[in-house]
N, C-alpha and C positions, 0 to 999 in steps of 0.2 A: 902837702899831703891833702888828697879831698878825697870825699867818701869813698870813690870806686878805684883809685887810680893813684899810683904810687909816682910824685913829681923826683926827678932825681937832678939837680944842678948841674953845669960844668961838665956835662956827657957830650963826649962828640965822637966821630966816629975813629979815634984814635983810639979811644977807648971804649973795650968791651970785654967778653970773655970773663976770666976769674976776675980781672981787675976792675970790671965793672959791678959784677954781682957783690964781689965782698968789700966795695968800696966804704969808706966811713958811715954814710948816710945812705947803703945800699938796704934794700928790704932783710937782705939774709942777716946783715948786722944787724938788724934793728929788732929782729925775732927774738922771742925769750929760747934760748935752745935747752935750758935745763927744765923747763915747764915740760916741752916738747918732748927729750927722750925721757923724762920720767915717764908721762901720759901712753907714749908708747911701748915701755917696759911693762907699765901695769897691765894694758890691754893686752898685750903676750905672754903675762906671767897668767894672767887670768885665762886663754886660750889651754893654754896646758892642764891649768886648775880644774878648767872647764870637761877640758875631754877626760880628764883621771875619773873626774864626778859621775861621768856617761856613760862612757865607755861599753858600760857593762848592763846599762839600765833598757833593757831591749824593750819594756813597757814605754820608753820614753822617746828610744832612737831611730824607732819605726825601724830593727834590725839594720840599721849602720850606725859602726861604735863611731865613724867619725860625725853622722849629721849635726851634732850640736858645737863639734871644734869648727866646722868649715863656718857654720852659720854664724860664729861668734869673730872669727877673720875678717867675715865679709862685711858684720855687723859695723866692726873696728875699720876695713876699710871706707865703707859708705861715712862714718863718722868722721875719719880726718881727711873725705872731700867736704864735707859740709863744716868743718874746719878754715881749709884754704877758701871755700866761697863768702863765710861769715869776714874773712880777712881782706880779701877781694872786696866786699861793700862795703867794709867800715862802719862803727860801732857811730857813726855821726849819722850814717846812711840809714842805717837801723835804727834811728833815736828817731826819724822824720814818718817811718814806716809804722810804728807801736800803734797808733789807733786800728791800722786795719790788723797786723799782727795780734792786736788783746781781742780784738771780735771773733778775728778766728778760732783764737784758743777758748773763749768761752762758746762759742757754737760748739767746739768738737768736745767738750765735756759737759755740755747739755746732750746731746749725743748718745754719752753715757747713760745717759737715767733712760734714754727712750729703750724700743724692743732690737737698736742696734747693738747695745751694751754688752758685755760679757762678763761673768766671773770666773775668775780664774786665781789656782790657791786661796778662796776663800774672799778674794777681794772684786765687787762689781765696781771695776774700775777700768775695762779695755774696753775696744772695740773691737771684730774680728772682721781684717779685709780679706780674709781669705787665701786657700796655698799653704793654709801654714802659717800665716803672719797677721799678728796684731796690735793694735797701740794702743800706748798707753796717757791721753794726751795728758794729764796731772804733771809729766815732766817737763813737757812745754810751757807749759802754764808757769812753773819755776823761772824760767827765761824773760815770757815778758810779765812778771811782776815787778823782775829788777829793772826791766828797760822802762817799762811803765812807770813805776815809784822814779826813778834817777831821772826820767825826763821831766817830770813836775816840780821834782823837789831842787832838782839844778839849773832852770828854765831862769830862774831870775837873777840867782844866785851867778851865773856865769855871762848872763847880760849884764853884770856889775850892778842891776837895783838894788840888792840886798846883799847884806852881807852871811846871811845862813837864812834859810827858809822857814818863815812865818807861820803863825798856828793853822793860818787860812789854808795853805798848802798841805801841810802836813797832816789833817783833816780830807783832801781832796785823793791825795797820795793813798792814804789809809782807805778811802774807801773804794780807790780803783781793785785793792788789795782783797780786800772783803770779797767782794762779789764771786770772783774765782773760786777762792778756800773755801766758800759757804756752800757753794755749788759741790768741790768737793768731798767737804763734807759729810755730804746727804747720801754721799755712793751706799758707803761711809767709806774712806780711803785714811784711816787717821794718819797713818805712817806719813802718806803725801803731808796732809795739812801741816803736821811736825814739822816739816822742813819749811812747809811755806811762813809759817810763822816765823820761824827761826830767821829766814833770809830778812821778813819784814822788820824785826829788829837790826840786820846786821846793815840795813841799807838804811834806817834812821839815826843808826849810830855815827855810819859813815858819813852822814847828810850833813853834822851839826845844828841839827833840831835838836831842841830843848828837851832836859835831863827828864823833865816830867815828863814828856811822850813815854819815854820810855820805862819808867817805873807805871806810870800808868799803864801802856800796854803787859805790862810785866802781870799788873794784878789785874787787870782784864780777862788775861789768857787765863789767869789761875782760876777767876769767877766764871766765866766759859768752860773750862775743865769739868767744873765740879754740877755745872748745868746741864749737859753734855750728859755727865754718867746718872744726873738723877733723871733725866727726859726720858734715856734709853733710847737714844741715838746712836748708840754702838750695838754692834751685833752681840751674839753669843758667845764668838770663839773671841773677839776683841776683848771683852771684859776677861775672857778665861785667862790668857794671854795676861793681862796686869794682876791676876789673882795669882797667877805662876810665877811671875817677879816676885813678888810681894811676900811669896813663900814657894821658894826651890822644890820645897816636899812632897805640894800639893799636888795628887793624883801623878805618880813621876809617869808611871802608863798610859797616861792620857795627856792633860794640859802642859804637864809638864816635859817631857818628853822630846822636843825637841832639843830645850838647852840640856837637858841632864846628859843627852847623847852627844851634842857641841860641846861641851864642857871635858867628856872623856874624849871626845877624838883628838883634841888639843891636848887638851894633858899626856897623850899617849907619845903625843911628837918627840917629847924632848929638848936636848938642844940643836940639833942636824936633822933630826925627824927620820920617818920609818923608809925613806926612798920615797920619788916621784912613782906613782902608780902601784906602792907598796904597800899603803893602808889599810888596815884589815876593818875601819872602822865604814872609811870610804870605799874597797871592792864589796865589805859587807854588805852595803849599802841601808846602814843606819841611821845615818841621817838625814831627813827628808831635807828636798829641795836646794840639796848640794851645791848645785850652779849656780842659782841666782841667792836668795836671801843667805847662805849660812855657806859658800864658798872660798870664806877664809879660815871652816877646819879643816877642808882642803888641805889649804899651806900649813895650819897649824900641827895637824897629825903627818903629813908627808914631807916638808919643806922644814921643821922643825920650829924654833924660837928664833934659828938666825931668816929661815924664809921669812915666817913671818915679821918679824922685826926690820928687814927688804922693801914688806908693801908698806910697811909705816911708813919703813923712814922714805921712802917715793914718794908717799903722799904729802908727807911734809915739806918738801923738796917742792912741790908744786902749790903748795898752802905760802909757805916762804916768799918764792920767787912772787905770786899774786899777791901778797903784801908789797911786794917790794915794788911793785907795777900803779898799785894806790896809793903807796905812797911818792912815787915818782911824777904821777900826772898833775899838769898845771890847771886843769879841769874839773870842776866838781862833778860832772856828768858821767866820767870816766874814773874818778875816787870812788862814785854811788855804785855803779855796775861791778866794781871789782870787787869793792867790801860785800856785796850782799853774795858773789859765787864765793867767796873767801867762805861765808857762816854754811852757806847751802853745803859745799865741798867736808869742811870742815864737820858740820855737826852728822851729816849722814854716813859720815866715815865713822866716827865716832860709834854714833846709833848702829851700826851694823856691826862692827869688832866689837861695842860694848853687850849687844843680845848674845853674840857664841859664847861669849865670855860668863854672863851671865850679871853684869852691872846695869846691864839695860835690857827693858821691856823690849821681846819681840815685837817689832813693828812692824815686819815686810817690807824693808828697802835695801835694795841694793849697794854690793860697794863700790863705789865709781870706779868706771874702768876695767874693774876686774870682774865683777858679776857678766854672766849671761844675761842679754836680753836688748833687743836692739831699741826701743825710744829710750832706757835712760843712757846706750854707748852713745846717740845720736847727741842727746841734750848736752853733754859732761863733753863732747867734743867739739857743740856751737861755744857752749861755755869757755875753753880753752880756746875757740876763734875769737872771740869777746877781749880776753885778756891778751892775747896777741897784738889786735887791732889799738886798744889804747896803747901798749908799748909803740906799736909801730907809727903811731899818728901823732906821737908828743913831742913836743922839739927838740933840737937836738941837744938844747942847752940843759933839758932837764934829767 
């Protein structure tokens, strides 16, 4: 197997057809296929979610109830070609590519701060190209941190010098990390940086660097934290937002107000929930921002506790099989990348069903897959070309 191009043994022209394609050591065996239809259940159950949420929202649809289901299809289709191409190069192909790939992502969220920038829901974190469409690079930037940290911290470790990566590295790692999150930071994007941290841990974990990195970065972030809200680095509505956590009660009209409304639309569900496109909380249209941040009351008031309990258990289904792909590869380069979409996947799911719910502070992020919005359906389906490619490029024996 090399980066761009899939070698197959023992083909000749006797054989082809089914017997080729689903041959022991053919690409189609080699694919994770329960990653695969989960990722595309989500993105369709989210399509539906999506239009129930719109439908009706002519402030939002430019008067067509379907403009926001088409755009979320097509979002979903654009997403798993740049799937099949990230699988096409190869995560080895993509490890040689990180220096121009992390330039770019930091030019385009430098980007952000200039007069190209946008806010939008509150967060200056887009760019607008225009048409209608804008991005959001902070999701990018997710991508090569992992390819970035996993290429340093496994560079030695997989040329056999080392047996787990040195403080030296792990130092050099961390600060390719920094540069990014700090940049984001300043949008102020906190939500992003949440995740980015997050993955930084989950890609040190997976590294086998030393237990102090990681307590130390533990209590870093928590001195960071607490520097952060006394600087006044966060906005207005961000503070308001942790003061809303922190007490359900506070202002329910105001700050609070989003979850108090998430929290009845869910609860109204049930166990089978009120029908798709039946919700009185969702045609009411009281919940803001339906589609993207808080589009699993969606499921939870229309889909019921068994819908909802569908996208869990999907998501888990695709957290699983990504364990099971890190822990299969004989590569540390390919351990690193998988554990850090593992924490990324893992905690931003978390983070979005834990704000409707109301265990977690609204942050503004999406839930993979299933929210509306095309940079993070693009990112979350390079991410599943990522985990593809290490399945497909590990031997056969492992």
């Amino acid at each position: 197997m090399t980066g761009n191009s899939f070698s197959v043994s023992g083909y000749g022209p006797e054989r082809s057809g089914w017997t080729r394609l689903f041959a022991r050591d053919s690409l189609a065996r080699r694919l994770d296929w329960p990653i695969l239809f989960s990722a595309i259940a989500l993105s369709l159950i989210g399509a539906a979610l999506v239009y129930s949420a719109t439908r009706n929202r002519t402030e939002l649809n430019q008067g067509d109830p379907y403009y926001f289901l088409l755009r979320h299809l097509l979002n979903t289709v654009i997403g798993f070609a740049l799937m099949i191409g990230t699988v096409w190069l190869g995560h080895r192909t993509l490890r040689t590519a990180v220096p121009i790939l992390y330039g770019i992502s930091l030019v385009l969220i430098l980007l952000v701060l200039t007069p190209l920038g946008a806010t939008i829901n509150g967060a200056h974190a887009w760019i607008v190209i225009g048409g209608g469409f804008s991005l959001q690079p902070s999701e990018f930037v997710k991508i090569t941190i992992i390819l970035g940290m996993a290429m340093l911290l496994a560079a030695r470790v997989d040329a056999g010098d080392k047996p787990h990566p040195d403080h030296r590295t792990v130092v050099q790692a961390l600060g390719l990390a920094a540069a990014p999150i700090l940049i984001v930071l300043l949008m102020p994007d906190l939500g992003s940086v949440m995740v980015m941290v997050v993955i930084v841990l989950g890609v040190l974990l997976t590294s086998g660097a030393s237990n102090r990195w990681i307590f130390g970065l533990i209590g870093t972030g928590a001195l960071g934290a607490i520097a952060v809200w006394q600087l006044g680095v966060l906005d207005e509505y961000q503070i308001n937002r942790f003061a809303a956590f922190a007490n359900p009660e506070l202002d329910p009209a105001g700050v609070g107000y989003n979850t108090n409304q998430a929290r009845i639309a869910i609860g109204s569900g049930g166990l089978l929930g009120t029908g798709l496109f039946k919700g009185s909380q969702t045609t009411g249209q009281f919940v803001p921002e339906q589609q993207t941040d808080f589009v699993f009351t969606v499921a939870g008031e229309e889909l019921g506790f068994v819908g909802a309990g569908l996208i869990i258990l999907l998501l888990g289904v695709v957290l699983w099989r990504a364990c099971r792909i890190a822990r299969e590869t004989t590569e540390l380069y390919g351990t690193i990348v998988a554990g850090g979409i593992i924490a990324w996947f893992a905690f931003q799911a978390f983070e979005n069903i834990g704000m409707t719910l109301g265990i977690m502070p609204v942050a503004g992020l999406p839930l993979p897959f299933v929210s509306y919005g095309g940079s993070s359906m693009f990112a979350v389906w390079v991410a599943v070309g990522l985990l593809q490619s290490i399945r497909v490029e590990r031997p056969m024996s492992a």
